[in-house]
PDB file as gemmi writes it, atoms N, CA and C in Angstrom:
CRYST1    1.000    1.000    1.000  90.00  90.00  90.00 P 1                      
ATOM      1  N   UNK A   1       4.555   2.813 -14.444  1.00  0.00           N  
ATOM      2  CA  UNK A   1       4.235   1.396 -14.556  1.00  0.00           C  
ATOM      3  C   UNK A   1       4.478   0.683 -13.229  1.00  0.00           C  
ATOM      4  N   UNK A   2       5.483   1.261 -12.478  1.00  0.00           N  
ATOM      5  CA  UNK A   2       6.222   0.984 -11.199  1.00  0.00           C  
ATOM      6  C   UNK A   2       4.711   0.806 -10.022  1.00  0.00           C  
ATOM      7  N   UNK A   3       4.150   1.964 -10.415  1.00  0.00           N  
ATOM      8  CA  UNK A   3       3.358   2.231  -9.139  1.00  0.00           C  
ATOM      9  C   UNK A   3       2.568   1.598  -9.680  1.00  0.00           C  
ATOM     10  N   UNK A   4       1.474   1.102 -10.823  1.00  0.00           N  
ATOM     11  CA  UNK A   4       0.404   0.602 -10.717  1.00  0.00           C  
ATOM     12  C   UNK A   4       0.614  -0.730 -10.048  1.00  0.00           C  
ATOM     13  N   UNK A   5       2.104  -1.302 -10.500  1.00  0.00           N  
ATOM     14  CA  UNK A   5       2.343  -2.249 -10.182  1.00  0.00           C  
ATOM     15  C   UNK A   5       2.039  -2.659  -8.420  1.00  0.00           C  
ATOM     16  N   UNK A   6       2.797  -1.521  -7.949  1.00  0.00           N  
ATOM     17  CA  UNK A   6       2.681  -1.570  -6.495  1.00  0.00           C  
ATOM     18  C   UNK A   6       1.712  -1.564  -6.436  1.00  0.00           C  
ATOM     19  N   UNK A   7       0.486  -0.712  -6.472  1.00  0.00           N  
ATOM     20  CA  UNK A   7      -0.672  -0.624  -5.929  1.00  0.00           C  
ATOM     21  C   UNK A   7      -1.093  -1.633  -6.567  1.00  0.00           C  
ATOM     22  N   UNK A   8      -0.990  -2.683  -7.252  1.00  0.00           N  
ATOM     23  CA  UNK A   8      -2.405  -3.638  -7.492  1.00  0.00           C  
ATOM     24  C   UNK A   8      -1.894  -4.953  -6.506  1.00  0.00           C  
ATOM     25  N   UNK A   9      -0.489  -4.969  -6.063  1.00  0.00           N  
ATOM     26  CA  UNK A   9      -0.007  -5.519  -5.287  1.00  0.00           C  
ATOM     27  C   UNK A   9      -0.773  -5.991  -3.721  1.00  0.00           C  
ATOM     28  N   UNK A  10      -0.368  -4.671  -3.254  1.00  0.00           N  
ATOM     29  CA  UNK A  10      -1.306  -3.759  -2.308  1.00  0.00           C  
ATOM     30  C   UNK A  10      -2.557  -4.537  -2.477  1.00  0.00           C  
ATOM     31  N   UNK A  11      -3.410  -3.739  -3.034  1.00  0.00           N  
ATOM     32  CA  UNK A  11      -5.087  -4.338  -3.548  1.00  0.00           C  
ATOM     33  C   UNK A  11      -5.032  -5.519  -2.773  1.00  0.00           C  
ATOM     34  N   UNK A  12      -4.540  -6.845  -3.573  1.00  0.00           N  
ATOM     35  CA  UNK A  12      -4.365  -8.376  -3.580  1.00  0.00           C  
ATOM     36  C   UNK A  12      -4.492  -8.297  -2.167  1.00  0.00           C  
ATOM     37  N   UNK A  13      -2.978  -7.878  -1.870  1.00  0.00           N  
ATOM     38  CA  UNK A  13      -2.888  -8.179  -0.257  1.00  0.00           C  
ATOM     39  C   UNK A  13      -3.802  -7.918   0.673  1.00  0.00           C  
ATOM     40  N   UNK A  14      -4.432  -6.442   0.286  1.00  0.00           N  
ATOM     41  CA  UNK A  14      -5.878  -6.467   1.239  1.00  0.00           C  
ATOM     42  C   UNK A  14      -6.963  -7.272   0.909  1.00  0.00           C  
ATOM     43  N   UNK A  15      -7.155  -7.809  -0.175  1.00  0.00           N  
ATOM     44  CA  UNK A  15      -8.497  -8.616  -0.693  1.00  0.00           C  
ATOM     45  C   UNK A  15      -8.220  -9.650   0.277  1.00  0.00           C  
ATOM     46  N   UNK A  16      -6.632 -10.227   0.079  1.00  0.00           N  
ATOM     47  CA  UNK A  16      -6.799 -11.637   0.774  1.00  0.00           C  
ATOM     48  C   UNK A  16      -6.521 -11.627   2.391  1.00  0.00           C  
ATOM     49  N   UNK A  17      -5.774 -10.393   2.501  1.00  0.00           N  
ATOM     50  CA  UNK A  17      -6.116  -9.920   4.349  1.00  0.00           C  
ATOM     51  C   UNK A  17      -7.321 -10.612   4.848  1.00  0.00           C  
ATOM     52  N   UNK A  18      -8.494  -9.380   4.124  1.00  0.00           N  
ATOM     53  CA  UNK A  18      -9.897  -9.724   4.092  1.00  0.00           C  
ATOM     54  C   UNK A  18     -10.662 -11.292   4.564  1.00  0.00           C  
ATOM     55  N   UNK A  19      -9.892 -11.755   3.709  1.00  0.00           N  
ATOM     56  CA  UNK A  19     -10.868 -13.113   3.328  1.00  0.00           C  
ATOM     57  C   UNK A  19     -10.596 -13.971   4.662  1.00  0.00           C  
ATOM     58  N   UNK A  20      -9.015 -13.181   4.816  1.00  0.00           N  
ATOM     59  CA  UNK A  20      -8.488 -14.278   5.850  1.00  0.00           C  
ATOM     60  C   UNK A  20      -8.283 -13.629   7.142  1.00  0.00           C  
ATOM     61  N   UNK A  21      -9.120 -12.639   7.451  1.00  0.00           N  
ATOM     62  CA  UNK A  21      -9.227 -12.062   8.484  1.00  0.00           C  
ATOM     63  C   UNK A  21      -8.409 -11.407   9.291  1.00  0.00           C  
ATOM     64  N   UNK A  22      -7.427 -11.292   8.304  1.00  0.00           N  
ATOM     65  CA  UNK A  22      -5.867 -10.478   9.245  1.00  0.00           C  
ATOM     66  C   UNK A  22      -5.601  -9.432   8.756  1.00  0.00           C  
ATOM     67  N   UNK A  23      -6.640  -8.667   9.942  1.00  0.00           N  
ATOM     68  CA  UNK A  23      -6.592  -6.896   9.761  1.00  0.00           C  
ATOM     69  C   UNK A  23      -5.009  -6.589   9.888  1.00  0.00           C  
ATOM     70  N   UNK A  24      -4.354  -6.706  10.361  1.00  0.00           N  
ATOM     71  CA  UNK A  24      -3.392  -6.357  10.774  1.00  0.00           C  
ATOM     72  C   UNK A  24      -2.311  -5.991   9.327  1.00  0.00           C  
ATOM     73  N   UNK A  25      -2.692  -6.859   8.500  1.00  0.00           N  
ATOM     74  CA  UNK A  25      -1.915  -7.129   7.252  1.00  0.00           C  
ATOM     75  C   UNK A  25      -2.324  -5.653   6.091  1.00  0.00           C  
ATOM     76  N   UNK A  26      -3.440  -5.506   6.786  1.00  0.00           N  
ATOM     77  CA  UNK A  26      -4.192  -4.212   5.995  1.00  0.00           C  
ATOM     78  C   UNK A  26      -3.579  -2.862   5.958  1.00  0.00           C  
ATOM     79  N   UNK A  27      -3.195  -3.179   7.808  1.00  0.00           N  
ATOM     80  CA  UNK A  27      -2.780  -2.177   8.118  1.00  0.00           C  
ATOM     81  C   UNK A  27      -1.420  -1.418   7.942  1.00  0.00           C  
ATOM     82  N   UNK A  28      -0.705  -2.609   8.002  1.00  0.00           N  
ATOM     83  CA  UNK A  28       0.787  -2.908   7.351  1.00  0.00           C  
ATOM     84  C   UNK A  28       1.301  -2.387   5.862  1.00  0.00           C  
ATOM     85  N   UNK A  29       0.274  -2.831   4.970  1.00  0.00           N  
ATOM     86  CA  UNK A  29      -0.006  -2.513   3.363  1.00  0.00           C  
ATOM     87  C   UNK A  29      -0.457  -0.907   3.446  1.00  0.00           C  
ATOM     88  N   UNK A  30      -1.154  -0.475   4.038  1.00  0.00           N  
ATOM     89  CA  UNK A  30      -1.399   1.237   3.844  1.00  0.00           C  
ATOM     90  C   UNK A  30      -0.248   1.854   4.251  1.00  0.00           C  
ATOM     91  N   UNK A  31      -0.027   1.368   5.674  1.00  0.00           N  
ATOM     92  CA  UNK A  31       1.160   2.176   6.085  1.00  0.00           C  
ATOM     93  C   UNK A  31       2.547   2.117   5.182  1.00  0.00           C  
ATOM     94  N   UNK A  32       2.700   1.065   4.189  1.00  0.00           N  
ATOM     95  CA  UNK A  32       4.003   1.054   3.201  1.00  0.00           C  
ATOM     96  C   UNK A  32       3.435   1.927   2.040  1.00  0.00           C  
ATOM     97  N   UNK A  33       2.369   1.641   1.405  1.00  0.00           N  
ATOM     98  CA  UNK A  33       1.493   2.567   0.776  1.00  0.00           C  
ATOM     99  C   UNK A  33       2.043   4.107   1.093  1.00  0.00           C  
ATOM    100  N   UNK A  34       1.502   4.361   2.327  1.00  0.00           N  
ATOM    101  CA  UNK A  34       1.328   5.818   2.286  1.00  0.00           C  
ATOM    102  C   UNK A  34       2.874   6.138   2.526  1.00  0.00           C  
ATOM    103  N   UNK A  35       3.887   5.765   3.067  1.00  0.00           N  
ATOM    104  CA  UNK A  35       4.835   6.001   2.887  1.00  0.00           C  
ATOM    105  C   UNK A  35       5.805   6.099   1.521  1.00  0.00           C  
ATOM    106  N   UNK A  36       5.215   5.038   0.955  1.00  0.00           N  
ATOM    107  CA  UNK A  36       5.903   4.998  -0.582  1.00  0.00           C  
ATOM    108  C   UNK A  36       5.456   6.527  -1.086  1.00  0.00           C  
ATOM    109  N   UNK A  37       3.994   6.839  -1.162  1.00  0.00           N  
ATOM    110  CA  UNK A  37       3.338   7.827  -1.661  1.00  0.00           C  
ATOM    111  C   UNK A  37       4.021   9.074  -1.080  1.00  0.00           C  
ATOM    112  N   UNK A  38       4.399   9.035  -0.106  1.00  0.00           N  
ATOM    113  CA  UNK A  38       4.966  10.289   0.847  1.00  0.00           C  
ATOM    114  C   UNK A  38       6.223  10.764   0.164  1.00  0.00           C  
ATOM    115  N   UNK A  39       7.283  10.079   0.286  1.00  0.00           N  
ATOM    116  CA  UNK A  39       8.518   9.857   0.153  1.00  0.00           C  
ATOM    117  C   UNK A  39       8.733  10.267  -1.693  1.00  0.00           C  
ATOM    118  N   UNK A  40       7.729   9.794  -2.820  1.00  0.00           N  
ATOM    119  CA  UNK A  40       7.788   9.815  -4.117  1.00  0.00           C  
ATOM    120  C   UNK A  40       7.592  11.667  -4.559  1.00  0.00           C  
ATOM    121  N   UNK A  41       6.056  11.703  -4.029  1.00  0.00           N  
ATOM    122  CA  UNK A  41       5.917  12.820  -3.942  1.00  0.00           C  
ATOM    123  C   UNK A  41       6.227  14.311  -2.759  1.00  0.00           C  
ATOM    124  N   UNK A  42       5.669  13.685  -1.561  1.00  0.00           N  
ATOM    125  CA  UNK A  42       5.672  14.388  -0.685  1.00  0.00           C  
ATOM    126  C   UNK A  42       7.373  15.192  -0.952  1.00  0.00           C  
ATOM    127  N   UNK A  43       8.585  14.736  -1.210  1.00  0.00           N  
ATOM    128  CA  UNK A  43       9.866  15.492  -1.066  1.00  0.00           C  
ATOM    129  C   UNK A  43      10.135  16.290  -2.370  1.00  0.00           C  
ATOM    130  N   UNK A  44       8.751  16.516  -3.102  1.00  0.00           N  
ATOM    131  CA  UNK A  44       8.461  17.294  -4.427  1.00  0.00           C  
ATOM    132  C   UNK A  44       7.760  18.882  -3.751  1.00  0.00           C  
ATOM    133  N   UNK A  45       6.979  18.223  -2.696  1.00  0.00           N  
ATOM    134  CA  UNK A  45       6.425  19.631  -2.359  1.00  0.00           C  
ATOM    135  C   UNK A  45       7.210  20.477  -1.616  1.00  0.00           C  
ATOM    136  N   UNK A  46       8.197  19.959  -1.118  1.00  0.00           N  
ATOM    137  CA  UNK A  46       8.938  20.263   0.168  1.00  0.00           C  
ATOM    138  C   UNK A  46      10.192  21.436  -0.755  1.00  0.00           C  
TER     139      UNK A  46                                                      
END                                                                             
């Protein structure tokens, strides 16, 4: 429930990045993204 949560979070933040033209914010949101994703799973494969 945790993660959908996060990720629709995420979403928002890039929609309104978007609108408001601050790539930067995009970039910020994947990179916590893919780290969250890393860290949850990634120390499962390991």
């Amino acid at each position: 429930m945790i993660d959908y949560i996060l990720i629709a979070l995420i979403v928002i933040l890039v929609i309104f990045a978007i609108l408001k033209r601050v790539i930067h914010l995009v970039v910020i949101a994947l990179i916590i993204l893919l780290a969250y994703l890393f860290f949850k799973y990634g120390l499962h494969l390991i």
